[in-house]
N, C-alpha and C positions, 0 to 999 in steps of 0.2 A: 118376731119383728118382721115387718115387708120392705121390701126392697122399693124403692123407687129410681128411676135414671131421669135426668134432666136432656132434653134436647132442645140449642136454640143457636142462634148464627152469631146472636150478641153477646159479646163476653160478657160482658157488664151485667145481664138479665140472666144469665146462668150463675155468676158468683155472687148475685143479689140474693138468687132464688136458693143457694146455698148456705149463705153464711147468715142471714137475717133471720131464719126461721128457726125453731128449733125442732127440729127433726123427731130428737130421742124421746120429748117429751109426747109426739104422737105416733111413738112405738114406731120409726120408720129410718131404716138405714141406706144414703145416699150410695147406690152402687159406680153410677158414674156420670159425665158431667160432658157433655156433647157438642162440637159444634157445626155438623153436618148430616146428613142421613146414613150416609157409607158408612161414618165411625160409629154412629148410631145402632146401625144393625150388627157391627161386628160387637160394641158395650154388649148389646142383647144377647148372643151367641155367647159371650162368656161369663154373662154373672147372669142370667133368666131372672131379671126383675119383674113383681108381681106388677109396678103401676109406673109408666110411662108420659110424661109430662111432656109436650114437642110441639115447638115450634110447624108452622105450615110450610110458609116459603124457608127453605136452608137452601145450601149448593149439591148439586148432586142427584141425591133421592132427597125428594118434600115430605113432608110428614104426615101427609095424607097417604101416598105414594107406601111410606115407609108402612103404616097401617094396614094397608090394603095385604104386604106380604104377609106382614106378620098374621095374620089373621090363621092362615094355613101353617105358620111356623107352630105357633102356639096362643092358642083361641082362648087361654086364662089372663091372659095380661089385659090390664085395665087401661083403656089412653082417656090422658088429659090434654087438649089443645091450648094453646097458647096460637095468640095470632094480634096482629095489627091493624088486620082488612077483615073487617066485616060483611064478606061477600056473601051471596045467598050460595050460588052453586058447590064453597064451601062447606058450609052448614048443612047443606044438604047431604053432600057425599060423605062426612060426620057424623050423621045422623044413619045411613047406610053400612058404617061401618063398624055401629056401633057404640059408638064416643058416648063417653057417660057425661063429658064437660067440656066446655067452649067455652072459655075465657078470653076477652078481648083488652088487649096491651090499651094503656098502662094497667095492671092488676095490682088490686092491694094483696099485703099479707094476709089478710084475715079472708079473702078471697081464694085463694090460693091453699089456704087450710081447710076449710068446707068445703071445697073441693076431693082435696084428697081424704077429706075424712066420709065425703060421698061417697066416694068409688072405693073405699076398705068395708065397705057393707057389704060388696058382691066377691071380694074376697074371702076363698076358703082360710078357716080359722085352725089353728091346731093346737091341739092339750098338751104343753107338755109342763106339768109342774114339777118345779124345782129342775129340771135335765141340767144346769149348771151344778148348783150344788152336787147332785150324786155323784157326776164325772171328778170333780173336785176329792169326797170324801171316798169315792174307787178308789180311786189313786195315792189315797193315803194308804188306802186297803192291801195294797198293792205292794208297796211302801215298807208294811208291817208283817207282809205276807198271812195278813190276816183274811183267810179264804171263808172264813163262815162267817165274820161280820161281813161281808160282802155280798155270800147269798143273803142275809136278812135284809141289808140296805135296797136288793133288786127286789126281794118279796116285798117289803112295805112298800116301792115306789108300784108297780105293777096292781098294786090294789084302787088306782086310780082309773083304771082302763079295765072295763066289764066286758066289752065286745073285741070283738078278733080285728074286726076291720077298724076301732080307736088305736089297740095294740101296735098294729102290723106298722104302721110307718112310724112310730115313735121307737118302737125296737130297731129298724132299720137305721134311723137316725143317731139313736144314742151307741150304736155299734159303730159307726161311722166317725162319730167325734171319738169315741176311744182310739182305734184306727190312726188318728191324726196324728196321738201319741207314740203312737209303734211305728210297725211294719205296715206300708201296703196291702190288702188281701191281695189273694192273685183273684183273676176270675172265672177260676174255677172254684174256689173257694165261697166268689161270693156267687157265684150260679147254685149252685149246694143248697149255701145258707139261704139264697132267698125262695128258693125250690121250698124248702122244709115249709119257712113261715107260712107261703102263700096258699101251701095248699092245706095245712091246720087250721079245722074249725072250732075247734074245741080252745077257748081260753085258755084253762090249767095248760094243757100240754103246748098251749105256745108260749105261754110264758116262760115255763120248761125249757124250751127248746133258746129264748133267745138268751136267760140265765147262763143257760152251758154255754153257749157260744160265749158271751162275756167272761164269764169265768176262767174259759181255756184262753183266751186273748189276753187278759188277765196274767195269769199265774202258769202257763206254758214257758219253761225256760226261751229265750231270744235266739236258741241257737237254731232251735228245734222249730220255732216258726219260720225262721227265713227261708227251710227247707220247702217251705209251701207259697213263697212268693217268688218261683220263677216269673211267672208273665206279669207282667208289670199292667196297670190298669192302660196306660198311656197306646203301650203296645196293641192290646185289647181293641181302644178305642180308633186309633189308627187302624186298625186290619177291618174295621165293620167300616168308617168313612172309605178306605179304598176301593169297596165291593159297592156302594151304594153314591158314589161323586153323583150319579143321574138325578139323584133322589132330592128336589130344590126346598123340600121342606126339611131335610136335614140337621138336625140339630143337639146339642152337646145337651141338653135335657132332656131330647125325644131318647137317646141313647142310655143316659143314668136312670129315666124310670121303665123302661122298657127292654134291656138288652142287661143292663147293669144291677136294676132295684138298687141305688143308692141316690143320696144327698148329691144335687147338680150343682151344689156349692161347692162340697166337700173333692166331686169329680174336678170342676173347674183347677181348685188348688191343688190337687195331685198330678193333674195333664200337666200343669205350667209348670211345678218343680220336676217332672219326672224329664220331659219332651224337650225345654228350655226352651218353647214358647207356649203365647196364647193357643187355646183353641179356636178361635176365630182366623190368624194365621194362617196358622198349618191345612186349615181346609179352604180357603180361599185359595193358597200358595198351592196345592194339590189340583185344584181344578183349573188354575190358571196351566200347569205343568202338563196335565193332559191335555187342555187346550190347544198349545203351541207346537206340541206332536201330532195333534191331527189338523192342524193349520197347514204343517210342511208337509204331511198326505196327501190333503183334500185340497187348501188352495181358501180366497176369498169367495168362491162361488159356494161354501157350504157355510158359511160362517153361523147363520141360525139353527143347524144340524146339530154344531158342534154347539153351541148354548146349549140346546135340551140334554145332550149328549154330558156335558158337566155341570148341569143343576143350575142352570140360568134360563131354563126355556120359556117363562112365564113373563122374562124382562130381557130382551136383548141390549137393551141401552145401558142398564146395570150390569149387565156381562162387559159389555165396553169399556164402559168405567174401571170396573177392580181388574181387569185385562189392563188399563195404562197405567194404571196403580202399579202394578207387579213389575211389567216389563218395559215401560215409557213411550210404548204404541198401542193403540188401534188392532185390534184383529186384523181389518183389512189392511193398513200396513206393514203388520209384520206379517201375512202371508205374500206379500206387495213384495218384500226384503229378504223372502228367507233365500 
């Protein structure tokens, strides 16, 4: 199923575009429901939707504006415009940025579904048949401490996937929904695991490899796995954001496939119960923090220093912004105040 986020300033065009359609029937689950650019890009930052519906003119960051970042945040997301003004220079910088659709308000529904079922063409597809049922009859497996119905239930699924590189992220995946029912891994644990898969060519022996991992997660007493969930993912994820605040393309999926090799869904919901907030939050709230420490350094005469310095150097007016957001001033008047 793909993710879609609504962004639009009208309530009314957002809870139409909601509740009118039927979503499930074209395999697509609504992540969130926007009605500015700011809250927009933090939606993005916490649920990594595959396809983007948005508004142009909002308050804040516009939706062209909002495009143009994301492009460098994450260059798979699909945008659909939504707009009122028919302008050329518009459509043009849409057409610049990519935009696969330019819908001009009022939109019907049947509009609005060709649309999105354009732009699910150029989305990546993924195999996973049955992944609910098996988690389901694991878990009965589990249940009965029935350990060899269990390896046959992995061997019969695993015969649907011939290559290593169809494998590798659906094993990644189904070890991650098991996961949700336990413990946490720590990340060392899942540095290991994803070490092993990534670098097995050989099918049999990955299959192999992700069986056992299942099976010990599985069927390892709970006392004897917690022993292995000292560092919390949350933790993890917070120690690599604090080394990298510079870094303006930063992001809680560029993190799960590249530092973590797991689900940026699965990440998303383990940050938020582990940390007790969003990841959109805590890394906002973190850059705005070192901000305001080298605001009372430095002074209003570096204020664009400090942008690039905390992962805003691309947009200093967007630094402005979640800068008053946080603290109820202006950079330059709270270096003005300190």
């Amino acid at each position: 199923m793909h993710k879609l986020l609504i962004a639009d300033d009208e309530k009314l065009i957002r809870e139409a575009i909601v509740e009118l359609i039927d979503w499930e029937a074209l395999d697509i689950q609504i992540t969130a429901s926007c009605k500015n650019g700011m809250e927009t890009l933090d939606a993005i930052m916490d649920t990594a939707p595959d396809i983007v519906m948005t508004d142009i003119r909002m308050p804040g960051l516009d939706g062209l504006d909002l495009i143009e970042k994301l492009q460098s945040l994450d260059s798979h997301i699909q945008f659909i415009i939504l707009t009122g003004y028919p302008e050329f220079d518009y459509a043009r910088r849409a057409i610049k940025y990519g935009v696969r659709e330019y819908l001009l308000k009022p939109i019907s529904e049947e509009a609005i579904i060709e649309a999105v079922n354009h732009v699910k063409k150029s989305l990546p597809v993924y195999s996973n048949p049955g992944i609910a049922d098996l988690v389901s009859r694991l878990l009965v497996c589990r249940q009965e401490g029935n350990t060899e119905q269990a390896r046959l239930l992995l061997d019969h699924f695993f015969t649907h996937f011939a290559k290593p590189a169809e494998l590798r992220p659906v094993g990644l995946n189904l070890l991650m929904e098991l996961h949700t029912q336990f413990l946490p891994p720590s990340a060392e644990d899942l540095s290991h695991f994803a070490e092993q898969i990534l670098s097995e060519q050989n099918v049999m022996n990955l299959r192999d490899i992700i069986s056992r991992q299942i099976i010990s997660l599985l069927f390892t007493d709970s006392k004897q796995k917690s022993a292995f969930a000292k560092t919390s993912l949350a933790d993890t994820v917070k120690a690599y954001v604090s080394a990298h605040l510079d870094d303006e393309n930063l992001s809680l999926k560029y993190i799960a496939e590249n530092l973590l090799y797991i689900n940026v869904s699965y990440l998303s919901r383990t940050f938020t119960k582990q940390s007790g907030e969003k990841f959109s939050n805590y890394i906002n709230r973190s850059r705005i923090e070192k901000a305001q420490r080298l605001l009372r350094q430095s002074g209003a005469d570096h204020i664009h220093v400090i942008a690039e310095a905390v992962g805003f150097g691309s947009n200093p007016q967007y630094f402005s912004q979640v800068f008053k957001k946080y603290t109820g001033s202006t950079p330059s008047q709270f270096a003005e105040n300190k």
